[in-house]
N, C-alpha and C positions, 0 to 999 in steps of 0.2 A: 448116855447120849453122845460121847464124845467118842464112843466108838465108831460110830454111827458116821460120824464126820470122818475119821480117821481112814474108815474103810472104802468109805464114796472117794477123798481125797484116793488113793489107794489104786482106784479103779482109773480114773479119770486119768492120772499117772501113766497107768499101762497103757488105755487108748491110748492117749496122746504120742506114746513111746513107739505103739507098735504103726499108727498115723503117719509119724515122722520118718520113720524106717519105710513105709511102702512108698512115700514120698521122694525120698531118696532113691530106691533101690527097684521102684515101677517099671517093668519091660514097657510099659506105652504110655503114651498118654493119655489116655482114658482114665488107666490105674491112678495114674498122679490126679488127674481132677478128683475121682474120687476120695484119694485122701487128704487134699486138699480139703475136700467138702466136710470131711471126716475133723479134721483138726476143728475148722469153723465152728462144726455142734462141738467137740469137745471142749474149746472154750467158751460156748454161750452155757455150757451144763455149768462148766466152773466157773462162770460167773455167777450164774443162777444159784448154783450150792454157799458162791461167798456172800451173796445177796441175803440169803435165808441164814445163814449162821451169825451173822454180826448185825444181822434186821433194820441192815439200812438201805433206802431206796433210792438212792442217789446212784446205783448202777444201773438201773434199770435204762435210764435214757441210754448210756452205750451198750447196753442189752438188744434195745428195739434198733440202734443204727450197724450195728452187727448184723443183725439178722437180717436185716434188709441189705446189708452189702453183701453177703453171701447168698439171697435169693436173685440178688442181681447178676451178683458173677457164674452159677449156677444157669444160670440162663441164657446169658452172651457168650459163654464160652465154648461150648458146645456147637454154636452156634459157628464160630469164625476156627473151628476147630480143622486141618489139614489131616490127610492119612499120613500113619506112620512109616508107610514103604517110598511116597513122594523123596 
C-alpha cells in the first residue's frame, strides 16, 4: 500500500513542477491563471491524499476554505482580467 502513496506523492510532484514552470514561463496571462488554477487542485489533491493517509480530519476545514478561495479567484479574475497587447 505504501506504494501506492509513494507513486500518487510522485505524481502530484510532477503537476505541481510542471504548474510552476507554466507559471513562470506563461506567454499570457490566461496561461498563468490557468496554472495558477492548476497549482490550487494540485494542492487541495495533496491535501486530500495527506487527509486519507494519516486519517485525520482536522484538514478538511482548510480543504473546504481552499476550495472556496480558488472558486472565488477563478471567478473574479477573469473577470477584471485586461488584454495582453494593451
Amino acid at each position: 500500500m505504501s506504494v501506492i502513496w509513494i507513486l500518487a506523492g510522485c505524481a502530484l510532484v510532477a503537476a505541481a513542477l510542471l504548474a510552476v514552470y507554466r507559471l513562470i514561463a506563461g506567454p499570457s496571462t490566461l496561461d498563468r491563471l490557468v496554472a495558477a488554477e492548476m497549482t490550487t487542485a494540485v494542492c487541495l489533491s495533496g491535501m486530500g491524499a495527506w487527509a486519507a493517509y494519516s486519517v485525520d480530519s482536522a484538514v478538511l476545514a482548510a480543504l473546504v476554505a481552499l476550495a472556496l478561495l480558488g472558486f472565488i479567484g477563478s471567478i473574479s479574475v477573469p473577470r477584471f482580467r485586461r488584454s495582453d497587447r494593451e
